[in-house]
C-alpha positions as CSV (number, residue, x, y, z in Angstrom):
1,X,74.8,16.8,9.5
2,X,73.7,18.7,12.4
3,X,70.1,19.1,14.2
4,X,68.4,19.1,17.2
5,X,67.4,15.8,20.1
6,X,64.9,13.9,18.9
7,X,63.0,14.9,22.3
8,X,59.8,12.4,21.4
9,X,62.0,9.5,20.8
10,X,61.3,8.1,23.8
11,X,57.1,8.5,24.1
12,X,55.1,5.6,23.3
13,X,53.6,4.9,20.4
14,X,50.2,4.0,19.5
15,X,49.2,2.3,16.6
16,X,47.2,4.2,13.8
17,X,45.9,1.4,12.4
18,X,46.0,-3.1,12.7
19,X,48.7,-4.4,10.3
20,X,46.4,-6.3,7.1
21,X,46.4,-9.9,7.5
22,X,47.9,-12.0,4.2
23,X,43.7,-13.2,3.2
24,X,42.6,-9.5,3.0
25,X,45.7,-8.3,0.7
26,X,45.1,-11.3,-1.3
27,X,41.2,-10.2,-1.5
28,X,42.1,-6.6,-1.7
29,X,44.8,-7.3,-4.9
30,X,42.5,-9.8,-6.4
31,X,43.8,-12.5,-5.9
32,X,42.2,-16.1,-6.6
33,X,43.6,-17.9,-3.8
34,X,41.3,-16.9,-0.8
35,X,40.1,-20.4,-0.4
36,X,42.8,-22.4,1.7
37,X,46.0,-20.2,1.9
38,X,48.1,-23.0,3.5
39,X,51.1,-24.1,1.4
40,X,53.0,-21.7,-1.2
41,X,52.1,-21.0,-5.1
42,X,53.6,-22.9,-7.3
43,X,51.6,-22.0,-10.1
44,X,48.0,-21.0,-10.8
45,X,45.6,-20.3,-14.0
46,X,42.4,-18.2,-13.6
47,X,41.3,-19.1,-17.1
48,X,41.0,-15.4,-18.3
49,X,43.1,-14.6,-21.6
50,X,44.4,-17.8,-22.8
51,X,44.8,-21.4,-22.3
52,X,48.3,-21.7,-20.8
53,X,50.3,-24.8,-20.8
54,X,47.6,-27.4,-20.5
55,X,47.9,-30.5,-22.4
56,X,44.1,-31.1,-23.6
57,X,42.9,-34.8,-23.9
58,X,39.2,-35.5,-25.6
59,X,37.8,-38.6,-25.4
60,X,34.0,-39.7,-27.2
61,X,31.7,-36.4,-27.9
62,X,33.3,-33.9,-25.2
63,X,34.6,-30.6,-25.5
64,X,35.5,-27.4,-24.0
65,X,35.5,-23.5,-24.4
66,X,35.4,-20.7,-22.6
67,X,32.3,-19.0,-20.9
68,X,31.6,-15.6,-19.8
69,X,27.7,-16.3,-17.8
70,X,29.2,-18.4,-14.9
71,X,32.6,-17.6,-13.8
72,X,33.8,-17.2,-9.9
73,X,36.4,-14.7,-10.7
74,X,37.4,-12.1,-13.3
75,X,35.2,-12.6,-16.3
76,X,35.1,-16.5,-17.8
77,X,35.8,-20.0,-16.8
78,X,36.2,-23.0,-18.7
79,X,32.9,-25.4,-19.8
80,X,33.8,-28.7,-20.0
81,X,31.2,-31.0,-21.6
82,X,30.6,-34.8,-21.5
83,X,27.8,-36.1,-23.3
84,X,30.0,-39.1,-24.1
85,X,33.3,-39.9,-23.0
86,X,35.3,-37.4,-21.1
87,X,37.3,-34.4,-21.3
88,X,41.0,-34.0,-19.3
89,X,43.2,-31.0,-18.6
90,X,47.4,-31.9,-17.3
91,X,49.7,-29.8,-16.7
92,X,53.2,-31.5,-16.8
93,X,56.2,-30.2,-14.0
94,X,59.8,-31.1,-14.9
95,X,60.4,-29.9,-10.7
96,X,61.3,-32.3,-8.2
97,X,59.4,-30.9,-5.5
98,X,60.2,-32.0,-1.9
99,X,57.0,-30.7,0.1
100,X,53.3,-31.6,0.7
101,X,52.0,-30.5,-2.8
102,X,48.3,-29.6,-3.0
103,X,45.9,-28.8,-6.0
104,X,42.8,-26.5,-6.0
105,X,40.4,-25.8,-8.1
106,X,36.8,-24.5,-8.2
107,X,33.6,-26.3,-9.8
108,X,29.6,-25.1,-10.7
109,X,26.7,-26.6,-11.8
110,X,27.6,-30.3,-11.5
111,X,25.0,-32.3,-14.2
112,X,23.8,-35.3,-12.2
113,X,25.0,-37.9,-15.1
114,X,29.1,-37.2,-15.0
115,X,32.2,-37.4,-12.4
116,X,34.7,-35.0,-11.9
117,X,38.2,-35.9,-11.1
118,X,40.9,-33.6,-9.9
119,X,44.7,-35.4,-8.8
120,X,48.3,-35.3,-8.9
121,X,50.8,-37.8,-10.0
122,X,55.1,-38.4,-9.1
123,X,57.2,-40.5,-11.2
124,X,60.2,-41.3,-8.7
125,X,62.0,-43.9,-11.9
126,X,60.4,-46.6,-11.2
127,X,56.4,-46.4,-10.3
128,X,53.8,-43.5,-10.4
129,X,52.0,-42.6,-7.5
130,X,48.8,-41.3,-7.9
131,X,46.9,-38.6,-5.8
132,X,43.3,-38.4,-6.9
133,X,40.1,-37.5,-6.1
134,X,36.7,-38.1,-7.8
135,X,33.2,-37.0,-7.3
136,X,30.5,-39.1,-8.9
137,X,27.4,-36.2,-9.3
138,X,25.3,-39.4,-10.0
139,X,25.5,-40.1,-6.0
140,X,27.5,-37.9,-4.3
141,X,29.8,-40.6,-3.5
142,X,33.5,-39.1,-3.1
143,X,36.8,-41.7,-4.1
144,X,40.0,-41.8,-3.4
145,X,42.9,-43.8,-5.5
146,X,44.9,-46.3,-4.0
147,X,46.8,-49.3,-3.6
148,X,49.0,-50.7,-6.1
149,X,46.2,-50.9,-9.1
150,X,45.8,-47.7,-8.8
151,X,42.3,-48.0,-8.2
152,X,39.4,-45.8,-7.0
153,X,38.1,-46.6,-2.9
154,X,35.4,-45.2,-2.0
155,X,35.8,-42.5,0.9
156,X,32.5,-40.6,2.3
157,X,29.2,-39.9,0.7
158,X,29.0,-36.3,0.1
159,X,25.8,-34.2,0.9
160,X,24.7,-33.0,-2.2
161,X,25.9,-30.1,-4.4
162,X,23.5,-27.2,-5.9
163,X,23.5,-26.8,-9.2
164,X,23.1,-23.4,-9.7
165,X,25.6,-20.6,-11.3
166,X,25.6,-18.6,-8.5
167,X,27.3,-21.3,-6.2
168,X,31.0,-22.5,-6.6
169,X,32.1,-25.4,-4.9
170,X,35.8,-25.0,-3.9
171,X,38.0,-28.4,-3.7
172,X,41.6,-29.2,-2.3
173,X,43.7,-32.1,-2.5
174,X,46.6,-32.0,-0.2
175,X,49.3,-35.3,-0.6
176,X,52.6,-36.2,0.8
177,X,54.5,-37.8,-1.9
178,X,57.6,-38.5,0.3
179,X,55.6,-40.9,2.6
180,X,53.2,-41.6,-0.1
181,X,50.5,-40.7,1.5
182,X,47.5,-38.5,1.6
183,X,47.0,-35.8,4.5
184,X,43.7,-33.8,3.9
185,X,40.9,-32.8,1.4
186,X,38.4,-29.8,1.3
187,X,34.9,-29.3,-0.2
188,X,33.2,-26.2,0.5
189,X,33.4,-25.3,4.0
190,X,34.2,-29.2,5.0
191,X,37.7,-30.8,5.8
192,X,38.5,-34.6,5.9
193,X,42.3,-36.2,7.7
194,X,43.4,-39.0,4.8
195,X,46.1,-39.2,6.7
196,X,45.4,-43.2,6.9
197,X,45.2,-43.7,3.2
198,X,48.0,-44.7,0.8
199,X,48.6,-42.9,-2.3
200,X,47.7,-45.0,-5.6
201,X,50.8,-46.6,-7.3
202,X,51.3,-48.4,-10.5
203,X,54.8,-49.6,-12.5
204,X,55.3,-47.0,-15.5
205,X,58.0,-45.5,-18.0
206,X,57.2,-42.1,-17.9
207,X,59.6,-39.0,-18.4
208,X,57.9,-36.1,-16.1
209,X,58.5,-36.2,-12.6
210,X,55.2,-34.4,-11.6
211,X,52.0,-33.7,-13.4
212,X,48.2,-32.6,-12.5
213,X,45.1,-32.8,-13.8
214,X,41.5,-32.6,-13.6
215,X,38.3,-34.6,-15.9
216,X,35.0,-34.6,-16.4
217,X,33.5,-37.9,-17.5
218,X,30.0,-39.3,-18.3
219,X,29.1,-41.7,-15.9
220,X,25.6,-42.5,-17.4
221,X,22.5,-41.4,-19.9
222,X,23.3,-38.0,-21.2
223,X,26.7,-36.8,-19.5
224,X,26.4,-33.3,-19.2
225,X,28.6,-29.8,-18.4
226,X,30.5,-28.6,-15.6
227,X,31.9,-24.7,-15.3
228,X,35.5,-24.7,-13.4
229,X,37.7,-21.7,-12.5
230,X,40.6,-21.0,-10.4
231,X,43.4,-23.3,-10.3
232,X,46.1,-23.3,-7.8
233,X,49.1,-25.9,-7.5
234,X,51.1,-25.5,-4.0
235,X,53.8,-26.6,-2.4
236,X,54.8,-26.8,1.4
237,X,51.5,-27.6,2.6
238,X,51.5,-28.1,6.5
């Protein structure tokens, strides 16, 4: 083919416009993680047409359904309700991961009489160690699992949580299942290092290597509700 010089070729060039950064294409596509955008997708559920691949667990009076008033993104969210007992959501990963895995999720309108726990859990053949989190609404008080009962130390005393529908509180657990340790956890616009706390572990015959989940349990009187949206499971966390 022939033509002519290319007599501009060597003029500079100015920019037209600033390259978009990977938050405002995620915004400007729609999608629901805007919140932390460390790690890599694994998998994620914003609760819109159906319930996908969640293994539902109802203990006492609770229950669940879809809502349409008080959702963070799209148009409904799950309501979970404890008036007695306590409700669970897992989702179940045949994967053996190798990275810092961390688990999202978004909660409104805590009722002051129930707990919410979100966590993650590695069978590696012979124990389970447990990554979990819980928030007493009763308190505030924020626990951690660990040590070899598996059992729930308490962390920080949060400040307080509005419960109103027009205010979502994001959470993130991030854990390091290789060194069986924690690394760092995110409420709202807070961050905490657990880099000094052990994972939880207990001996158990299991047959998944990985699993999630997230509860709502009465702690006292009444129970009560909680609205969540937007769940994100990652791996690669730094």
């Amino acid at each position: 083919m022939r033509g002519q010089p290319d007599f501009g070729g060597g003029a500079a060039v100015t920019g037209g416009a600033s390259q978009v950064s990977f938050a405002e294409l995620a915004a400007r596509l729609g999608s629901i993680n805007i919140y932390d955008m460390r790690g890599r997708v694994l998998w994620l559920d914003d609760f819109e047409p159906t319930m996908s691949a969640w293994v539902v667990g109802l203990a006492g009076t609770a229950s669940w359904k879809y809502d349409n008033n008080y959702y963070r993104s799209g148009n409904q969210c799950l309501k979970l309700s404890a008036p007695t007992g306590d409700i669970s959501f897992t989702k179940f990963y045949p994967e053996q991961f190798t990275k810092r895995l961390g688990v999202e999720i978004a909660f409104s309108k805590p009722d002051a009489d129930t707990a919410f726990r979100l966590g993650m859990a590695k069978y590696d053949g012979t124990d389970i160690y447990y990554a979990e989190l819980k928030i007493d609404f009763s308190d505030n008080k924020v626990y951690l699992t660990s040590g070899v009962a598996n059992a729930f130390v308490e962390r920080f005393t949060h400040a307080g949580f509005l419960s109103q529908a027009t205010c979502y509180y994001p959470v993130k657990l991030v854990a390091d299942f290789a060194t069986k340790k924690f690394v760092r956890l995110l409420i709202g616009g807070d961050e905490w290092d657990l880099s000094d706390l052990s994972l939880g572990t207990e001996g158990f015959p299991a047959t998944v290597r990985y699993n999630v989940q997230f509860q709502l349990e009465q702690v006292a009187g009444a129970g009560g509700d909680l609205y969540v949206d937007d769940y994100i499971f990652t791996h690669g966390e730094p």
